[in-house]
N, C-alpha and C positions, 0 to 999 in steps of 0.2 A: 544661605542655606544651600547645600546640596542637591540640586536636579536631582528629581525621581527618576529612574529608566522606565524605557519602556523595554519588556521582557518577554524574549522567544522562548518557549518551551519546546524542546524538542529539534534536535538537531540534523534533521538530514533535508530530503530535496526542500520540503514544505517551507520550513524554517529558514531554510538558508535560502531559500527567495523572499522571503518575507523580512529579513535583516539586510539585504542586498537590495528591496526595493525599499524600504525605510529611507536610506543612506539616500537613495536615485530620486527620490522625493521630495528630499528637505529636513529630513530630522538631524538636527544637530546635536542634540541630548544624548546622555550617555546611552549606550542600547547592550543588553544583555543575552547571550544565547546560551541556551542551557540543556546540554542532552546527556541521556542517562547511561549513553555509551562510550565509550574511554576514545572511539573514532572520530577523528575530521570529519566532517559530512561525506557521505559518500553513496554511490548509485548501487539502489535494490535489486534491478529488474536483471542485469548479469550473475545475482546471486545461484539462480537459477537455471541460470544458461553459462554462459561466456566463463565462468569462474569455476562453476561446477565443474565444469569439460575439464580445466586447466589452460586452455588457451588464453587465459588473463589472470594475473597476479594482481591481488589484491589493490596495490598502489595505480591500478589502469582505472579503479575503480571510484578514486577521491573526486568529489565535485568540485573542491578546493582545494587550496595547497595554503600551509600555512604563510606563504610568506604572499599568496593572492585574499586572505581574508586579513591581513594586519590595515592595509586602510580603509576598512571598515570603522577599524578602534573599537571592537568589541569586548566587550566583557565578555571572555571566552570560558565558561563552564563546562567540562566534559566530565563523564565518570558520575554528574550531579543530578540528582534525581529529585523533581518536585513533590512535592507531600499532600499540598491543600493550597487550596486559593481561598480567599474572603474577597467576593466579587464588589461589597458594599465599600472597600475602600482598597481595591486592586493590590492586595497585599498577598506574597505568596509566600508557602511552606515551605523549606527544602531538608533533604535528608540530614543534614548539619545540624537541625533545629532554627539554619536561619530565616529569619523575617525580611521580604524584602519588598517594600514599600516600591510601587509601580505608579507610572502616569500611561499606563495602558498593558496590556499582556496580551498577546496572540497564541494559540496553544495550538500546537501543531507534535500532537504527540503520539500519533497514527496508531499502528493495531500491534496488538502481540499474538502471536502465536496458539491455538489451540491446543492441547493436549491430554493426557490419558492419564488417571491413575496410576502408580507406578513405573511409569514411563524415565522418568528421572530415575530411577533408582536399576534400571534394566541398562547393561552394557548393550552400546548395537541399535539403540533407538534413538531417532533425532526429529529434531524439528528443524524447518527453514525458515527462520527470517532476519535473521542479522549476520553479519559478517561473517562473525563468531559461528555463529551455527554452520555455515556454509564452508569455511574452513576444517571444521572438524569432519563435516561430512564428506570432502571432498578428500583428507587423508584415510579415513575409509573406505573411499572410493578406489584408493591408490595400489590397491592388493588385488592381485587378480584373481578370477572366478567367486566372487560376491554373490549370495542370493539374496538379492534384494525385493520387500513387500514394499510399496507403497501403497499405503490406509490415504483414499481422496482420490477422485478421477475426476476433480476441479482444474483449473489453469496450473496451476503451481505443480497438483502433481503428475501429470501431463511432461510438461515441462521439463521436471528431474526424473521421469521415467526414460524419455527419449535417450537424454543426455549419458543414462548408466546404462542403457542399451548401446549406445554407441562405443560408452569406453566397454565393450565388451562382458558384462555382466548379465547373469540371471535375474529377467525382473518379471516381476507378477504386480498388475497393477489396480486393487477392488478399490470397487467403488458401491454407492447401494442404492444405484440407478446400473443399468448395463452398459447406459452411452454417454461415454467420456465429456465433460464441458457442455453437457446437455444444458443446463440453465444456464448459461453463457450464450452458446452458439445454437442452440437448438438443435432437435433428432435430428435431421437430418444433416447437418455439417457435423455434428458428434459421431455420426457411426462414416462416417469421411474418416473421420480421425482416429476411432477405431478401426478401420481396414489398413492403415497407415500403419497404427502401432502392433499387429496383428503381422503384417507382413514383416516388420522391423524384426518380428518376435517376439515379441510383451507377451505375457500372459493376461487376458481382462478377468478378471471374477469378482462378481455382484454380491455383494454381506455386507453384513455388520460385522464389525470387532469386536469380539467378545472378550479378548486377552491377549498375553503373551505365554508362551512355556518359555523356558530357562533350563540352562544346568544346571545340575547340582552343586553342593555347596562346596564341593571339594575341584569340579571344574570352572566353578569363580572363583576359585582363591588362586587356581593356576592361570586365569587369563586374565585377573590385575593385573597383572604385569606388564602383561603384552599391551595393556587399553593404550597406556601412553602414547604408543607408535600407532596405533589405529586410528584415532579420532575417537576413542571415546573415554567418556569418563567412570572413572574407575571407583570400586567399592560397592555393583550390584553384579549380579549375575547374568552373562551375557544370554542374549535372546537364542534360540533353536527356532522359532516358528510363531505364527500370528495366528490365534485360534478364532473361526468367525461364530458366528451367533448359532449358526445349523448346524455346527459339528466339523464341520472341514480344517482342515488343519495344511496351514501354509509354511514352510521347511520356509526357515531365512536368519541369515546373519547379521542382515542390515535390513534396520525397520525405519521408514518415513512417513512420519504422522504430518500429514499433508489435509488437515481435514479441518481447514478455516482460519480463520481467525475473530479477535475479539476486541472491538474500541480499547484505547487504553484511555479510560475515563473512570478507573477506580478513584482515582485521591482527587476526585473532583466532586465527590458523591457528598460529601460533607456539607457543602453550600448548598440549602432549596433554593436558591436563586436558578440553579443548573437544572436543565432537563438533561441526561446522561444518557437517556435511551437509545438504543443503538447511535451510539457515538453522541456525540458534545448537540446539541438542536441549537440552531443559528437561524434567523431572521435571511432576507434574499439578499445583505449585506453581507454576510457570513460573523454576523454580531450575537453574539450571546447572550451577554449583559451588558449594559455602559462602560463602554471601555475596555473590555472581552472578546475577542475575536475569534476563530478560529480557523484551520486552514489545513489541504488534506485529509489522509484517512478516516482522521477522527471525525470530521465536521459532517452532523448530516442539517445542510441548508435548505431553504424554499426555492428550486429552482424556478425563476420566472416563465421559464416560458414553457417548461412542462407541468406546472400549474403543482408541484407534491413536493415535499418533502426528501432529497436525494443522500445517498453516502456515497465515495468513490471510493475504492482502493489501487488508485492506477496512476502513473507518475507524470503525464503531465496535467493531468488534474491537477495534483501536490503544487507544482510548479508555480500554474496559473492560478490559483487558489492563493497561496502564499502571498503573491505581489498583489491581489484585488484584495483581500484580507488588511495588507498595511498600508494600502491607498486611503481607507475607507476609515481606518483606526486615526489616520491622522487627519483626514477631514472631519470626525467626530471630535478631537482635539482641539482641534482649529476651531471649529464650532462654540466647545466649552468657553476657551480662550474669550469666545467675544461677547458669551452671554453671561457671563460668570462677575462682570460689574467692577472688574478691576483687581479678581484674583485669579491667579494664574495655576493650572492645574499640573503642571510640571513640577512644580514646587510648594505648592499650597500655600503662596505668600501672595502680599500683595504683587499686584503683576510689575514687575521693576526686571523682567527678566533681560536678562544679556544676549546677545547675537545668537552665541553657541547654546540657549539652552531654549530658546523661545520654540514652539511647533512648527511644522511646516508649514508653507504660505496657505492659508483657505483656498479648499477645493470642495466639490461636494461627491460627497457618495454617490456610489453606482453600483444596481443590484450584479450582483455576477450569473453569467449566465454562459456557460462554456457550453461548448458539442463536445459533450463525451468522446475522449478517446481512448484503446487500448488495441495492444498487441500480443501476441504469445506464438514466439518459434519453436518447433516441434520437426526435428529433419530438416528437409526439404522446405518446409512449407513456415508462410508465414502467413498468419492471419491478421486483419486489421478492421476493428470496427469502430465505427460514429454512432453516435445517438443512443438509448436506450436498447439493450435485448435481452437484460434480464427482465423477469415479469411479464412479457406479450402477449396477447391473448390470440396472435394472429401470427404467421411464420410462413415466409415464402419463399423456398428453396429453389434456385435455378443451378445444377448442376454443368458444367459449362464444357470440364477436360476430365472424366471420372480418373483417368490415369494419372493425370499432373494433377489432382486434388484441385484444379481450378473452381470456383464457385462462387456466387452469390447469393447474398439472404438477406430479404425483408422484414424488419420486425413492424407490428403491429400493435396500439392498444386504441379500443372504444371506436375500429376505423378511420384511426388517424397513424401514418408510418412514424413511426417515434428512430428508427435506427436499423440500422442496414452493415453488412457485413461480406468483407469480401478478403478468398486467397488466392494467392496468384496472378493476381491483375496489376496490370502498371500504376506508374502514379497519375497519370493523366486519367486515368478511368477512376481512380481514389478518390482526386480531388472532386469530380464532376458530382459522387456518391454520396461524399461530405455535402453536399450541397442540398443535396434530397432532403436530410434530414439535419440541416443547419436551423430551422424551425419547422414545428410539426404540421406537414401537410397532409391533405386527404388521401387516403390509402387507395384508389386506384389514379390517381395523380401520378403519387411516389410510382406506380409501378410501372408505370409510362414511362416514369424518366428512367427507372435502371432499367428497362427493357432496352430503349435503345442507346444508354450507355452501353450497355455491356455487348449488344450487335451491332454497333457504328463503326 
């Protein structure tokens, strides 16, 4: 009989550490990767930066190259999009109508995109999060004097506001807080970064969205035509202006709805096995169900050692995530393997299996417990934090170079430093910061040690 696979869902960073740490592990079994996008894996975080500018073409962007993932020997699915799992006997759905009988599944199928009624249907409005999306917005970007609204004054839209102020464009950038990356970074590194964007020339203004205006119907049927060569898609009527909730009315020809995103755990919703709620719930193994894993965006796990329930959306999360995800799936394997009395879960036969299809050698599970990391370039400046700083209940700003945005910040929960935040600082003072909060120490502790990091 035919070895089951074990199956990756979802093909970018997540996934493709998690078929690259399978292979570095010991699976010999056939292994399947499957993403709902027609691309090789490839890296998110320049979506927004580096690709957006133009100073990087799409192929700088590949994590892989097809002829670096062929000795894997993967079953390479692109363009394929899962439909449903049955977690009771690891069998998965896909858009074909195929059934495809598993000896484990890792789901690593991260967020999608936000968006607005009518949005799809409005020439001039986009989202960012795939390739796709960033190429079409970035031939938009290609025309000069753009008025551009970016709707989100989050990391992302932060990020592609910099980026269209740079290639010389009109941007206005609401949000419905005043300070940019405030639940991020906190007030006071947020209006840092509004004084930044402020001086760059951003427009900031605080609403809601309450719409779009459009031309009329005789001015979208003369700029069909033109969509092709823009970046956008053709067949509504292109945007004039972003209407907020209080009546103000924002002039723009390019709209970026920049305002979150959402687990992609709809076709998961079928099995009660699954708790889906904000993203896929996984045990402090990143286990789901028997045999179910998950890893990335999607995954909200029990982090050990901050004692709650976490999601990330940040890429070496994905990464590290990914490879502890199929460490952990195949020690669960191994496991079955030796309790299971003589039948073998690869193949659901009696265990007679062969070299190439047997699991990899027994190991045992390990909760995963990363120090959060992320970053977000904006100009000049690059921000870098460890640990927790959304949610705090405590925030402590040391302004260091107000001119060079130099700074540091303590996050706080329940009097314990959970995460710390720093721009402009070497690596030498990074790593020392990491360290503060590599496990959660008492909050005047933590601020001892950044005190004299940051004046040594």
């Amino acid at each position: 009989m035919t070895a089951r696979p074990i199956a990756v869902v979802g093909a970018a960073a997540a996934g493709l550490a998690a078929v690259e740490a399978l292979r570095r592990f010991g699976w010999r079994g056939p292994l399947t990767l499957i993403g709902d996008e027609p691309h090789l894996p490839y890296d998110r975080p320049p979506l927004s930066k580096q690709l957006l500018h133009g100073v990087w073409e799409s192929e700088r962007l590949l994590l892989r190259t097809t002829e670096q993932l062929d000795p894997l020997g993967l079953d390479l699915r692109l363009g394929t999009r899962a439909t449903g799992l049955d977690t009771a006997t690891r069998t998965l759905t896909l858009d074909s109508g195929e059934r495809l009988g598993c000896a484990g599944v890792i789901i690593a199928t991260g967020v999608a995109a936000r968006t607005l009624p009518g949005a799809d249907r409005t020439a001039g409005v986009h989202t960012l999060r795939t390739l796709d999306d960033a190429l079409a917005l970035r031939a938009r970007l290609a025309g000069p004097g753009r008025r551009l609204v970016v709707v989100g004054n989050g990391v992302l839209g932060c990020e592609a506001a910099a980026v269209a102020r740079e290639l010389g464009h009109d941007v206005t950038l609401v949000g419905r807080g005043p300070v940019p990356m405030a639940r991020t970074v906190g007030a006071e590194v947020g209006a840092l970064l509004a004084e930044e964007h402020r001086a760059r020339g951003v427009r900031l203004v605080t609403g809601a969205l309450d719409g779009f205006e459009t031309t009329s119907a005789e001015g979208a049927a003369a700029a069909e035509g033109a969509a092709a060569g823009t970046g956008d898609a053709p067949g509504g009527p292109p945007v004039t202006a972003v209407r907020l909730a209080d009546g103000t009315r924002l002039p723009a020809d390019t709209v970026l709805l920049a305002i979150g995103s959402e687990p992609a755990v709809g076709w998961l919703r079928g099995d009660p096995a699954l708790d889906t709620t904000d993203g896929l719930r996984c045990d402090a193994y990143c286990a789901a169900a028997p045999g179910i894993y998950a890893a990335g965006d999607v995954a909200r796990w029990d982090h050990p050692a901050h004692g709650l329930p976490l999601r990330f959306e940040h890429r070496l999360n994905a990464t590290e995530q990914g490879m502890a995800a199929a460490r952990n799936l195949l020690a669960e394997l191994a496991e079955e393997t030796r309790a299971a009395a003589g039948t073998d879960p690869v193949t659901d036969t009696a265990a007679t299996t062969t070299a190439d299809e047997a699991p990899a050698p027994a190991q045992e599970r390990r909760p995963f417990a990363p120090v959060p990391y992320f970053w977000s370039d904006q100009y000049d400046i690059k921000i870098q934090a460890y640990g927790l700083t959304d949610g705090a209940d405590q925030v402590e700003t040391t302004v260091l170079d107000r001119a060079e945005r130099r700074t540091v910040a303590l996050f706080g929960r329940g009097g314990t430093a959970v995460g710390v935040l720093a721009a402009g600082l070497p690596p030498r003072q990074l790593r020392a910061l990491r360290a503060v909060v590599a496990t959660p120490v008492p909050w005047e502790e933590a601020r001892a040690t950044v005190r004299a990091v940051t004046t040594g």
